[in-house]
C-alpha positions in Angstrom: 15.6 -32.7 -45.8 15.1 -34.7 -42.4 15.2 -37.8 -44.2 18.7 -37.4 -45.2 19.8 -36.3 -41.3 20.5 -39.4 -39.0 17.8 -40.5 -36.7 19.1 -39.0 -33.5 20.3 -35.7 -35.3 16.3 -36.0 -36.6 15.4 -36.0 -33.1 17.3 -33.1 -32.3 16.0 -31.2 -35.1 12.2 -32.0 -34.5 12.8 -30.7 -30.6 14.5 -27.2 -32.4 11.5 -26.4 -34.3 9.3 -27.4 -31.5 10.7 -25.3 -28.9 11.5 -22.6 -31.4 8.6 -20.4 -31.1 7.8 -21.0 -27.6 11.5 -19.2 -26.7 10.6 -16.8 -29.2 7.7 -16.1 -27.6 9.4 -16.1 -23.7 11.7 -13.5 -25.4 9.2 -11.3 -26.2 7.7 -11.3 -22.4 9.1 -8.8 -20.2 11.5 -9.5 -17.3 10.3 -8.3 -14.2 11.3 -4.9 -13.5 12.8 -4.8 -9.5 16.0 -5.9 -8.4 16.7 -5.7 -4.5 18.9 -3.6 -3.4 19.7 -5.0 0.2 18.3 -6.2 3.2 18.2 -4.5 6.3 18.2 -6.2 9.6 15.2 -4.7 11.5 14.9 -4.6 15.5 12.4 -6.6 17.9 10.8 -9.7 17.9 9.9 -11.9 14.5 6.7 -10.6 14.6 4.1 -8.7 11.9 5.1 -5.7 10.8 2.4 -3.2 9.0 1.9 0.3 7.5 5.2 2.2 6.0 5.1 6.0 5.8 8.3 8.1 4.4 9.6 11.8 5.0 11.5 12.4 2.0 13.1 15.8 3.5 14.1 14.2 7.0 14.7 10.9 4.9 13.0 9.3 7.6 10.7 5.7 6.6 8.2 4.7 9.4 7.2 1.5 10.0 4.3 0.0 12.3 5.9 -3.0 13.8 2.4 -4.5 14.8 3.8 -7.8 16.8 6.1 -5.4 19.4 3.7 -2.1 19.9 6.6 -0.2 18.2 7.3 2.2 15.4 10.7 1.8 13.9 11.9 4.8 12.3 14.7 4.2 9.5 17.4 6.6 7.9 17.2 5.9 4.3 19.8 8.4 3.4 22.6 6.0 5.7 20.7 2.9 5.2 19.8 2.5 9.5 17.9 2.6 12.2 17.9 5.7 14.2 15.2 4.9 17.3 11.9 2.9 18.6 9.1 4.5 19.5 7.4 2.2 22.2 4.2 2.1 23.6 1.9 2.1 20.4 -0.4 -1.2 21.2 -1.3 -3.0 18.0 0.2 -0.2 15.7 -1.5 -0.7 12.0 -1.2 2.3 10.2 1.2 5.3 10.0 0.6 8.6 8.0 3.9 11.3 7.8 2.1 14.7 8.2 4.8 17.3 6.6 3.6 20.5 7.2 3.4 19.6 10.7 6.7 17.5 11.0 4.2 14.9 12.8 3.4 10.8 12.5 0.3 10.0 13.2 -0.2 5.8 14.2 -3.3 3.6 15.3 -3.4 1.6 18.3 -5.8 -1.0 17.8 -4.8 -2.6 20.9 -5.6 0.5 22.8 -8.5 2.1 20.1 -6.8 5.1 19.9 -4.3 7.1 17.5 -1.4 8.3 18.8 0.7 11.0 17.6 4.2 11.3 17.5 7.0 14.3 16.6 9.1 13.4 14.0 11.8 15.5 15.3 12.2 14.4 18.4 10.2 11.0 18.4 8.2 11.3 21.6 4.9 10.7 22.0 2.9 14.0 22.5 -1.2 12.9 22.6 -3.2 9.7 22.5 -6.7 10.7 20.9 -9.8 7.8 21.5 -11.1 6.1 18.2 -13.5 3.6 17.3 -13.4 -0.2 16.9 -10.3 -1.8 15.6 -8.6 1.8 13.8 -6.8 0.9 10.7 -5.8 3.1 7.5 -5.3 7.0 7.9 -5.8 9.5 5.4 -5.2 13.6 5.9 -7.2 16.7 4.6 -4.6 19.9 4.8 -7.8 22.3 4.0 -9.7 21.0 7.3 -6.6 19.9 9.1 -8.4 16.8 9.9 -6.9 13.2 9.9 -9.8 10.6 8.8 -9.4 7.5 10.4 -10.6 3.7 9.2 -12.6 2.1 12.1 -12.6 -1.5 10.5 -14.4 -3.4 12.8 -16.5 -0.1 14.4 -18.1 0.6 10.8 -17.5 4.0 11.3 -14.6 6.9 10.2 -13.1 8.9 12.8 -12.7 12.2 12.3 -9.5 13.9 14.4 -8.8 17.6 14.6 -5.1 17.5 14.3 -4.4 21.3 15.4 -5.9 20.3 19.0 -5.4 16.5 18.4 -9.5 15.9 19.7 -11.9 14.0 17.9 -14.1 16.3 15.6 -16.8 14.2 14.7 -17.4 10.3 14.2 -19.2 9.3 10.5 -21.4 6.3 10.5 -20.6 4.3 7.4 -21.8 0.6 8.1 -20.4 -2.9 7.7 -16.5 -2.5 7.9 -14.3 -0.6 7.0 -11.0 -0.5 4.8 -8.9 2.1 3.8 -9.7 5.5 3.2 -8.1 8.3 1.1 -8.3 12.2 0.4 -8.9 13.0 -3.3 -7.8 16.7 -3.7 -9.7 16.8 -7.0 -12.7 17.1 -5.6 -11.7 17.7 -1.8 -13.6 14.7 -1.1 -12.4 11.5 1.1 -13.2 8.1 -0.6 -13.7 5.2 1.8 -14.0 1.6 1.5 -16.9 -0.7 2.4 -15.3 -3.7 2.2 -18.2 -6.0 3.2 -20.9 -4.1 1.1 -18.9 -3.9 -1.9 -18.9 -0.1 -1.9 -16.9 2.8 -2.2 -18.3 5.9 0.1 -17.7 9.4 -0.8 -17.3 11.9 2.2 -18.0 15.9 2.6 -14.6 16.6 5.1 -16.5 20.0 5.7 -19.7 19.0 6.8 -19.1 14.9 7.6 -22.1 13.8 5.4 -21.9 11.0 3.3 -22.6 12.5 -0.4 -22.7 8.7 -2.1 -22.0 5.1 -1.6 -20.9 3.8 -5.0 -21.4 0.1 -6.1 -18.4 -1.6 -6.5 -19.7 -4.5 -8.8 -18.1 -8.1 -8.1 -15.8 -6.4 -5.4 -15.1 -8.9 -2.8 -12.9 -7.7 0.2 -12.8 -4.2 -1.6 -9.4 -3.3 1.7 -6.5 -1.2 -0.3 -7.1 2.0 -1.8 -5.4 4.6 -3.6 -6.9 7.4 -5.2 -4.8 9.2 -8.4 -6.5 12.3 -8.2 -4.8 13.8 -11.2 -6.3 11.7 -13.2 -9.3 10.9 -11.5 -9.1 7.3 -10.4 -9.5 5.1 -7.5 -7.8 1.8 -6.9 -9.4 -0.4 -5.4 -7.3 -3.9 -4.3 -9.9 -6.8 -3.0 -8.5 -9.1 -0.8 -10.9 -11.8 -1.2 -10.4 -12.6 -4.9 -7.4 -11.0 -5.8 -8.3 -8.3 -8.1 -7.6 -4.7 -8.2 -10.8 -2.9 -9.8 -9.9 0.5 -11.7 -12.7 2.9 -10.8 -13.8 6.3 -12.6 -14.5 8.8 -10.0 -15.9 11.1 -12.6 -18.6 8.8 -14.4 -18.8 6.3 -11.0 -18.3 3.2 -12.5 -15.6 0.5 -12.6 -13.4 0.9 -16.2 -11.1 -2.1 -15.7 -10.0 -5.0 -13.3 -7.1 -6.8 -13.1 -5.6 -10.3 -11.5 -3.1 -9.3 -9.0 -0.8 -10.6 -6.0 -2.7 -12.9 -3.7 -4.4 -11.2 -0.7 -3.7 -7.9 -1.4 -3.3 -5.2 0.6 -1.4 -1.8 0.8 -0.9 0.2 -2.4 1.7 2.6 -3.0 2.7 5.1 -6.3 6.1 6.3 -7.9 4.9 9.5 -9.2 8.0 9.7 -11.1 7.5 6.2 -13.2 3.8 6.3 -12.8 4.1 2.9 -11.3 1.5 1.4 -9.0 2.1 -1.3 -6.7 0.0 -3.9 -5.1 2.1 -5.6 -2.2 -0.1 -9.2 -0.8 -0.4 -10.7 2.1 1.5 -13.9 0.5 4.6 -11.9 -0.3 4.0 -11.3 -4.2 3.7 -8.0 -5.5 2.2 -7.0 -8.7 3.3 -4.1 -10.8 1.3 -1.6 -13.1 2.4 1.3 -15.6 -0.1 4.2 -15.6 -0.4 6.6 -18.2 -3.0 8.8 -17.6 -6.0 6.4 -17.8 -4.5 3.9 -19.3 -3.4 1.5 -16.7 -0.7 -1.8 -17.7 0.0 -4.2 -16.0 4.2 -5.0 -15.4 4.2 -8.4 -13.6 3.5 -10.2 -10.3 6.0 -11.4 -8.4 7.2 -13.0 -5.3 9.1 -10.7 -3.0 9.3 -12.0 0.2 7.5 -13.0 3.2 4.7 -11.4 4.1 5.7 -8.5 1.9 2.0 -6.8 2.5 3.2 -3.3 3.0 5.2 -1.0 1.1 6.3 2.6 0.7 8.2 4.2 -2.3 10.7 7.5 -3.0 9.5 9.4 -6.1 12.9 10.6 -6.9 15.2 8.0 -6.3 12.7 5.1 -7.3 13.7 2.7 -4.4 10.9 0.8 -2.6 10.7 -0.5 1.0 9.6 -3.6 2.1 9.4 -4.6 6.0 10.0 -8.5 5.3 8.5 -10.9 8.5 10.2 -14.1 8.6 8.8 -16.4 11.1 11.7 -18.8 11.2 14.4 -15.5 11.2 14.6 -11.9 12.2 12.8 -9.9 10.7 14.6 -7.6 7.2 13.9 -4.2 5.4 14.0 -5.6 1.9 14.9 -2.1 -0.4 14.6 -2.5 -4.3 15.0 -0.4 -7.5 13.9 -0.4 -10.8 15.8 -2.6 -12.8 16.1 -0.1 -15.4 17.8 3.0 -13.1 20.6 3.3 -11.4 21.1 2.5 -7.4 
């Protein structure tokens, strides 16, 4: 049949059933699955911004602004800012404690965690920490806030009824992010030099076991589904998030995901996972419960390392640090929901 076509309609026709398959096959591969919302102009200086912790009953999203010793606190219900909480050298993470209407904040300028009222936003006690404080995690049984020294190779444990230090856990090499499992009423930790994950006793402070995290590399995000029984583990050194069984302590699956990753956060109502890097991608994953899939990396937006997320209404916050412009709140939704 080509014979009989011209030669320039031949050429077409050869370049149709060329490129046929390959945009059959783009077809079949799935868009990516966040639109942005808006972007929210956000106070201060062009400088790094860090953890994000959300209220959803006050509606109130915290963010460590890291680069002005600030936490901004945002109305997500009108879409604003509503004050700046100064005085917080260094700020890296922020944890939203509900049951005591409190925000907890490290100083790593200042080795200390502060903590804030949510109500009023005031300061009301500074408690000493180790080396460098980072990630926070809470126990309600114990009523004790574990705290990530990273450079002080040590977790810091704070009695948040009197806001003193309870105890200080010796854990070696440093430190990433730690999380309360409420399966087991155990606190995982990471080792992110060692290529570890430690598992805590909050009652007594003892380390029960250092598990090998094989091939980790940078082993700095966490996030522990405790449902299901599974730790996430994002390594920041080769870009992979390693899928571990806290039941049978071993590693089930790993996956390639946004470059220099670092703060994980879950929609409990899609059962989606995200992975927000250092280099402004963020991947995506689908969880069902063990089976974990994988929805797309993308780019987001600069320096889009940190994230938080509303179960109900799906939306996802991004604090967005443009060196060469102010600084944004970048808010998206699922692609597939309404606004």
């Amino acid at each position: 049949m080509i014979k009989d076509i011209p030669g320039s309609a031949q050429l077409w026709f050869c370049l149709l059933l060329l490129w046929a398959p390959f945009s059959a096959q783009a077809s079949e591969i799935p868009a990516w699955p966040l639109s942005t919302l808006r972007d929210i102009p956000l106070p201060g200086h062009s400088t790094r911004w860090d953890y994000v912790t959300f209220d959803p009953d006050s509606h109130q999203l915290f963010l460590a602004h890291l680069g002005d010793d600030t936490v901004v606190v945002f109305d997500t219900r009108e879409l604003r800012v509503i004050a700046t909480i100064p005085q917080v050298s260094q700020v890296h993470g922020v944890l939203y404690i509900p049951e005591l209407h409190r925000l907890y904040a490290s100083a790593t300028g200042t080795d200390e965690v502060v903590a804030i009222d949510s109500v009023s936003h005031q300061i009301i006690a500074r408690i000493p920490v180790g080396n460098h404080p980072d990630g926070l995690t809470y126990v309600p049984g114990e009523h004790e806030l574990f705290v990530s020294d990273e450079h002080g190779g040590t977790d810091t444990v704070i009695d948040v009824l009197s806001n003193t230090r309870r105890a200080t856990i010796p854990l070696q090499g440093q430190i990433g992010n730690s999380q309360y499992d409420s399966a087991s009423g155990h606190v995982f930790v990471n080792l992110q030099t060692l290529g570890q994950l430690a598992e805590i006793d909050p009652r007594s402070h003892q380390v029960l076991a250092r598990h090998p995290l094989p091939k980790a590399h940078g082993n700095h995000g966490l996030w522990v589904d405790s449902v299901h029984q599974l730790a996430f583990v994002a390594c920041s050194d080769d870009n992979t998030l390693i899928v571990f069984d806290l039941e049978n302590h071993r590693t089930i699956a790993t996956f390639p995901v946004a470059r220099d990753p670092d703060v994980l956060a879950y929609d409990s109502g899609l059962n989606w996972l995200y992975v927000a890097g250092e280099s402004g991608e963020v991947s995506l994953f689908q969880i069902h419960g063990r089976t974990v899939t994988p929805l797309g990396t993308a780019w987001l937006g600069p320096n889009a390392h940190s994230v938080a997320v509303d179960s109900d209404t799906h939306r996802a916050w991004f604090p967005l640090w443009n060196k060469k412009g102010p600084s944004v709140l970048r808010i998206t939704y699922p692609t597939t929901t309404s606004r």
